[in-house]
N, C-alpha and C positions, 0 to 999 in steps of 0.2 A: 053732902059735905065734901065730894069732890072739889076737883080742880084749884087744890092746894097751887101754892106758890114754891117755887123751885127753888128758891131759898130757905124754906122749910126742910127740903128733903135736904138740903147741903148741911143745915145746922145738926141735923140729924147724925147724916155721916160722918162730919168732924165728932159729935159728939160719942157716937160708941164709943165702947173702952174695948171690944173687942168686934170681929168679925167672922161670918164663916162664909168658908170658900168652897165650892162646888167646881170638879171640872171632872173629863172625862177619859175613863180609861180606857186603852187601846182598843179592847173587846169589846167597846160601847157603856159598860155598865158606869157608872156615878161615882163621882168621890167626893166626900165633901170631910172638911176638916175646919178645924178653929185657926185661926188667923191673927196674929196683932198687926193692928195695918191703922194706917192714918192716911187723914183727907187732904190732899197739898195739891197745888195749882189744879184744881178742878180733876182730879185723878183719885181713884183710891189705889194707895201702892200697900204692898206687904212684900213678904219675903219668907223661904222656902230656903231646904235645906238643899245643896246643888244636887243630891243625889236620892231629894226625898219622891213618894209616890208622886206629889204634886205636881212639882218639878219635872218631873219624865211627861205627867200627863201634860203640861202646856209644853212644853219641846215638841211635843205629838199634836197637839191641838190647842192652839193658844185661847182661845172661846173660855168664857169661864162666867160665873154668875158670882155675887157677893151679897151678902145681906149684914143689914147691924144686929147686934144684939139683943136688941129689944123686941119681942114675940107679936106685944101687944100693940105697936107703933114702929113694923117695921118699913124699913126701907129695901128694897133689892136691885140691885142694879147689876145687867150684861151688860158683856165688851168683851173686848179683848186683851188677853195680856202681854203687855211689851215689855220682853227683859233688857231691863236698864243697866250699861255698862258704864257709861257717861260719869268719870267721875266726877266733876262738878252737881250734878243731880242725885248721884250716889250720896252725896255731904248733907242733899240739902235733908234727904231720905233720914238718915242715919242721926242729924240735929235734932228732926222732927219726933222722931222713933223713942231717941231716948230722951227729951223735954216730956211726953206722955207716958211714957211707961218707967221712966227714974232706972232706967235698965243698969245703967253702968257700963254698955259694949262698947265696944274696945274697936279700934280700925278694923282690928281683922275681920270683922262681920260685914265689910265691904267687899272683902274678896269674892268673887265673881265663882272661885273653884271650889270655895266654901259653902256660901250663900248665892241662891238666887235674889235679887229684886225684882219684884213687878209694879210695875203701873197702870193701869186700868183706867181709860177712856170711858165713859158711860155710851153705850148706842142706844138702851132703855132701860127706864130703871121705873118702877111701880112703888109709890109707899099708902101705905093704909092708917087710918087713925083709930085706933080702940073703941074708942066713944061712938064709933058709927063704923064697926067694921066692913060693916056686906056695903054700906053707901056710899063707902069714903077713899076709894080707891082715885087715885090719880096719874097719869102716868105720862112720862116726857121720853119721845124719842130726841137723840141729836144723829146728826150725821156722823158718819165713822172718819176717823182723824188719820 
């Protein structure tokens, strides 16, 4: 049951209601954390406290891996993560964020000295189906952007 269609793994990604983020701390060890993040122009973006562990860790090593929500159907996807200053893409972030999460945030969670933003390029991302886990593995590199 491989070799899903890449459309699938994107419906996927738009579809969680959450994510968890993995990256790495200075001494090498792991960090991985829950994330609200949403799928927008072929990117998964989320956002980070400017001064949180995460945040230190991609200033240190922007590498990072994401996975959806979903255990039995998940999706995972590495890249890299580019912190977005841009505010015209900051808006479009901050629209998207709070249409899916009914947040209520307020501009200031645009500021840059508050919150981080990231966006996330996919360079691989692997999703598996429940229904045929050990068979159903498919996986799509892209070039790095």
């Amino acid at each position: 049951m491989g070799c899903r269609p890449w459309g699938e793994a994107e419906r996927r990604l738009f579809a969680s209601y959450d994510y968890w983020c993995a990256t790495v701390r200075p001494d090498g060890r792991p960090h991985v954390m829950p994330v609200w993040g949403v799928w927008l122009g072929g990117r998964l973006w989320f956002s980070s406290g400017a001064r949180s562990r995460k945040a230190r860790n991609l200033a240190a090593d922007p590498r990072c891996s994401l996975t959806t929500d979903d255990a039995r159907n998940p999706v995972v996807l590495d890249g890299v993560a580019e912190w977005v200053v841009d505010a015209g893409r900051l808006a479009a972030f901050f629209d998207a964020v709070n249409g899916k999460y009914d947040a209520g945030l307020t501009a200031d969670f645009l500021d840059p000295s508050v919150n981080g933003t990231y966006a996330v390029a996919p360079h691989r991302v692997i999703a598996f189906n429940g229904d045929d886990f050990p068979g159903s593995p498919t996986r799509w590199t892209f070039a790095r952007q």
